[in-house]
Each structure stands twice: as C-alpha cells, then as structure tokens.
C-alpha positions in Angstrom: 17.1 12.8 2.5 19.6 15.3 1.8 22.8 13.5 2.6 24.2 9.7 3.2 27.4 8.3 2.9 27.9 4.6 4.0 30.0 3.7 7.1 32.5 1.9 5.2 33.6 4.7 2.8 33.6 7.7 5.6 37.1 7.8 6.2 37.9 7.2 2.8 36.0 10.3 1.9 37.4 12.2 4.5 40.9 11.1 4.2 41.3 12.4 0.3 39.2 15.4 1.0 36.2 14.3 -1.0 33.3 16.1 -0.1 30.3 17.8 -2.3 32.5 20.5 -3.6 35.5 18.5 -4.9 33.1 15.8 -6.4 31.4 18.5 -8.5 34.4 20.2 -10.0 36.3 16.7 -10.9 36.7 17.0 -14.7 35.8 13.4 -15.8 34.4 12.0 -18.9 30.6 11.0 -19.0 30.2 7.8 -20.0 27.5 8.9 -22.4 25.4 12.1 -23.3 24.0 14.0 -20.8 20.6 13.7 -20.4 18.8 17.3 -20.2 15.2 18.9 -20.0 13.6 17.9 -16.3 13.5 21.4 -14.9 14.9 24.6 -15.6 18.0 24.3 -17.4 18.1 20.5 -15.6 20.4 18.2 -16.5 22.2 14.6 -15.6 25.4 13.2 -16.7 27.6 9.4 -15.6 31.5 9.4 -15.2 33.5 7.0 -13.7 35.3 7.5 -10.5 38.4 5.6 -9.5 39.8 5.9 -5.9 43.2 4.4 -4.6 42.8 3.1 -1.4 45.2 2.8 1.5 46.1 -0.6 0.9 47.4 0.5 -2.6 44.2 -1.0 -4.7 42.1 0.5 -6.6 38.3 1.1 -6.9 36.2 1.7 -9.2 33.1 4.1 -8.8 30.3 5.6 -11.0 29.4 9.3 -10.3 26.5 10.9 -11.4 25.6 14.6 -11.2 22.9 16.6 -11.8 21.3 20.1 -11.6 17.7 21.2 -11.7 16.3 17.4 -12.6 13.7 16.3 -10.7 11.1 13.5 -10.5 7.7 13.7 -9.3 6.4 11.5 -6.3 3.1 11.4 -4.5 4.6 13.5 -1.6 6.2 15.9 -4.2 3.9 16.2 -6.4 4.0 19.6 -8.1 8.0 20.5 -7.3 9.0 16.8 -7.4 12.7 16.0 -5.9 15.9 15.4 -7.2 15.6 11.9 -9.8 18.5 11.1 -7.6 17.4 11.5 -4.0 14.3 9.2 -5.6 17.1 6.9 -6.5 19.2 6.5 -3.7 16.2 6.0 -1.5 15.0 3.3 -3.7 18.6 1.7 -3.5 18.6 1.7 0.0 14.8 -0.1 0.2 16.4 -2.3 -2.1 19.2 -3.4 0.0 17.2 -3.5 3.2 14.7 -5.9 2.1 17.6 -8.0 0.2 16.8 -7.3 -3.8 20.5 -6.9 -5.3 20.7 -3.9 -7.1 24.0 -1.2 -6.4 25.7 -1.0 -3.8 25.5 2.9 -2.5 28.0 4.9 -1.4 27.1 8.6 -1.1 24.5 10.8 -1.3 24.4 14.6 -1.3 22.1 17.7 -2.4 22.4 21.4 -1.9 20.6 24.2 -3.3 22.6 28.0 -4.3 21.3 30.6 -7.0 21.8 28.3 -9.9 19.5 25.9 -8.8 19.3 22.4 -6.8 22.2 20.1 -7.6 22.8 16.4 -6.4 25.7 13.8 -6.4 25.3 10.3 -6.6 27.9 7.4 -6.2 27.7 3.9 -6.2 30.3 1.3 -6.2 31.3 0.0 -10.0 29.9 -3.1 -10.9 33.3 -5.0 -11.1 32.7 -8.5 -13.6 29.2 -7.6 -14.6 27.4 -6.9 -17.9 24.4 -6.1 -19.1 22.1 -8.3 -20.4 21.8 -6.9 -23.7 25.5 -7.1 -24.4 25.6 -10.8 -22.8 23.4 -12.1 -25.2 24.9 -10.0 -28.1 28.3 -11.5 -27.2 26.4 -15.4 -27.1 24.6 -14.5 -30.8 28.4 -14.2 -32.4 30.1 -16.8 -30.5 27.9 -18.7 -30.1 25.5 -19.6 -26.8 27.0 -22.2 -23.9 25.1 -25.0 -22.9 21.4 -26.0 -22.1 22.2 -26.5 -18.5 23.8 -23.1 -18.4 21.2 -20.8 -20.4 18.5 -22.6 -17.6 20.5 -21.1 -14.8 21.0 -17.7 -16.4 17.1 -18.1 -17.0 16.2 -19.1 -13.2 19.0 -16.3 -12.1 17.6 -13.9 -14.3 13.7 -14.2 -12.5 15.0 -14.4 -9.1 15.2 -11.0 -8.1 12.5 -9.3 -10.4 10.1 -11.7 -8.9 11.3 -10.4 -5.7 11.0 -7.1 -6.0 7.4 -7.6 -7.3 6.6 -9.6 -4.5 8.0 -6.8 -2.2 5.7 -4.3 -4.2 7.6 -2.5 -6.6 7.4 -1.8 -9.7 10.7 -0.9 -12.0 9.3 0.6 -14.3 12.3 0.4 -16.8 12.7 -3.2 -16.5 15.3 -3.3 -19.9 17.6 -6.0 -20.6 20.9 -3.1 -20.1 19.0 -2.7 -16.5 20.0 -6.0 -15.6 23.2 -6.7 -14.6 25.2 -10.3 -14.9 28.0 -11.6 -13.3 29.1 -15.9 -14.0 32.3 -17.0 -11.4 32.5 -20.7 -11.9 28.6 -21.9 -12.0 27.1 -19.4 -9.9 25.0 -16.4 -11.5 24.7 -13.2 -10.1 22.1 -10.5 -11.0 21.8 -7.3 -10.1 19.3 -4.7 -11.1 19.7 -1.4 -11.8 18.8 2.2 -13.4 16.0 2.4 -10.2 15.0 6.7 -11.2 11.8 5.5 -11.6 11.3 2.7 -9.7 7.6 3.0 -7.7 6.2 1.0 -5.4 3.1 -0.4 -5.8 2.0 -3.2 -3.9 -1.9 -3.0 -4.4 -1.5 -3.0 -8.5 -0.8 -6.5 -10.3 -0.3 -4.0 -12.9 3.1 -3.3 -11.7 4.1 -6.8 -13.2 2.5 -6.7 -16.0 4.0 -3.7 -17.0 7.6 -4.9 -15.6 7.1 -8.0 -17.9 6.0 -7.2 -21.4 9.1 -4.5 -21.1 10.9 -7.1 -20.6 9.4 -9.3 -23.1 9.7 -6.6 -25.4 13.5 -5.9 -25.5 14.9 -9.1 -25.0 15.8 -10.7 -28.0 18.2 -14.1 -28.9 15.6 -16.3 -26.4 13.4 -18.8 -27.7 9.5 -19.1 -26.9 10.8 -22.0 -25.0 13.3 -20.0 -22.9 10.4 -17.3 -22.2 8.2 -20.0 -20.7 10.8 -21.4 -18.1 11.8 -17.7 -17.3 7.8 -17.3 -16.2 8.1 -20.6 -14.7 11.0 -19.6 -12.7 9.4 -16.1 -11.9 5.8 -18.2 -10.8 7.8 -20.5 -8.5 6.5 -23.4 -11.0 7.6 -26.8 -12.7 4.7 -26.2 -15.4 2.5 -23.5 -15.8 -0.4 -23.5 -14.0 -3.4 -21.6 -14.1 -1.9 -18.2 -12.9 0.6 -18.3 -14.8 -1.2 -19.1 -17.6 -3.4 -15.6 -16.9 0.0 -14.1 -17.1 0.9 -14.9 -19.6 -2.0 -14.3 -21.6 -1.6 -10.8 -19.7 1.5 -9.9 -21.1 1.2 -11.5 -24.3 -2.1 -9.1 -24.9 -0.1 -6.1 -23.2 2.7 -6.6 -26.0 -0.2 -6.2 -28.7 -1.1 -3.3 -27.4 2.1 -1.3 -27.2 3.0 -2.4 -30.8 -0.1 -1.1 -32.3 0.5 1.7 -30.5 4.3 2.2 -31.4 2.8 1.7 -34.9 0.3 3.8 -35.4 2.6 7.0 -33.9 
C-alpha cells in the first residue's frame, strides 16, 4: 500500500492543501523522543495535528513520520517495509473485522535520495486514557465501585479476546496500549500501538504471549480482579477446565520472563 486517505477527510485534505509534502515540513512538537535505529539513519517521531474544519470546530489528529524504519514481514523479509505501512494495514484489518482500535485517516510513502519516508495520521483519541494512567489516577483518589471496576474488567477483555479469536497477535499488549473512554456507564476500549501486531491464527501461543504481557504490566488489580478478567476473556461464569490451562499457561510464562529479566 503506498497511499490511503479515508473518504471522509478527502476534501478536507484537499481543501487546506494538505498533501505529503506540507505534512512533512509542518514544524510540530513530538509528543516524545524520537525513536531511531531501524534502518539506515531510520527514525520515527508523534506530533499532534489540529485541523479547523469548515463548520468552525476543531479536530484533533496524531501524525507520525518517519524515514528509513522498517519492519520485517514474511513477504518482506530481508528489506522489510515501512513500520507504518505494517501499521496502517493492520488498522484497517482491525476495523473491517470490528476490533476498535484508531480510526485512520491517511496514509502515504514515497522514496527520493535520502531514503523511504512515510506519514501516518489517525484521528486523536478525544476522552480516552491509557490504562496505565487510569489506574494511576484510581491508586491516589481512590478506586470507584465494585460494580464499576467489573465493567472496566469485562470492557477491558472484550476486544483482546476478539482480536485473538480473529488470529492476531499484538504483540505489545501494554496497559498505555489500551485505551479507555467512561460516558455515563458505558466503557469503551480501544487498542492501539498495532507496529507489530502479527497474525497468527494457527499459534495459541499468540495469547499466551498477549496475556502474561499483560499480566506483567498491569499493576493496582487484585488476584481476584485478574481471574474475572480471564473469565470475561473465556466467555465464562467460573473457570473451567480451559481456562484453568490458561491460566496455569500464563502464570508459568510470567516465571519464565522474570528469571529471565533477572538473570540479564
């Protein structure tokens, strides 16, 4: 793929002259440090974009950029592609098959004599946080209700059990990869950060892996909230014999990475 832009935002584009040229020179801020080092002189960096539209409102994007980083696939295997091109095409199998992850907005690569560069931009995540800084915020001021933390639980399972049931595998399955959004009692998740999401639909591994990550990073829940998110995840009231394998799965998967983290 060397170039998408979704119907929606085409005139928009078009309209304030935005096309792969002006997108690269806009001076913005990254959002963080740069990441560097896939490729020859490769590197990636985040801004945030914001757009006023003709009704006089304002939106909110996130641009990322990037020259000479690549990722590796089975059909690239020695030259790899663009990390973004692997990303947007994993965001648009994402939407397709109805896991809610970003919402995409434009896509572009093009090579000259400094290299291969690519643009990505997807719409801003307007009311969400990240998991990590959810339950941050609950540890200092304290954590709402049972019946609430159950449905963050339950919300929270819903779509990585999806995507594993569609065969994929994240692959960076982190708490600040998944995105929460509360307006009134309804929960919304979204998952995101999809560079190196593969999809692997004859490997249980694939949740196993997905799952100790997760297990691993997420801290402020109790062994009790753990066991109804694998409940929720299993599609069961109690856990039964599967789940129980998984669970045993994971749990000997987490040994093994901290003896490993450890002993380096």
């Amino acid at each position: 793929m060397k170039k998408f832009i979704a119907p929606q935002w085409h005139k928009i584009f078009t309209r304030q002259g935005l096309d792969f040229d002006a997108l690269w020179r806009m001076d913005l801020k990254p959002l963080d440090e740069p990441n560097v080092g896939r490729g020859r002189g490769g590197w990636s960096s985040v801004s945030r974009l914001s757009l006023q539209l003709s009704d006089g409102n304002e939106k909110r994007l996130i641009l990322k950029r990037q020259k000479n980083h690549f990722s590796h696939t089975l059909c690239h295997p020695f030259r790899g592609i663009p990390t973004f091109e692997k990303e947007i095409s994993s965001i648009l199998r994402y939407k397709r098959l109805g896991i809610p992850a970003l919402e995409p907005v434009f896509y572009e690569r093009r090579s000259n004599s400094q290299g291969i560069q690519a643009i990505l931009i997807t719409e801003y995540l307007e009311g969400y946080m990240p998991l990590d800084e959810l339950v941050s915020s609950y540890q200092e001021q304290g954590w709402p209700e049972r019946a609430w933390r159950n449905r963050l639980i339950k919300a929270l399972a819903s779509p990585v059990r999806k995507l594993h049931e569609k065969g994929f595998q994240h692959n960076c399955l982190y708490p600040r990869h998944l995105f929460i959004r509360q307006k009134g009692q309804e929960i919304r998740v979204r998952v995101i950060d999809l560079e190196k999401n593969k999809w692997r639909p004859l490997s249980n591994k694939r949740r196993i892996r997905d799952l100790e990550s997760l297990h691993r990073r997420t801290g402020g829940f109790s062994r009790s909230d753990r066991l109804r998110f694998l409940n929720a995840y299993c599609g069961v009231k109690r856990l039964d014999k599967n789940a129980r394998r998984l669970c045993r799965q994971i749990i000997r998967q987490n040994r093994k990475k901290m003896e490993y983290d450890s002993n380096c």
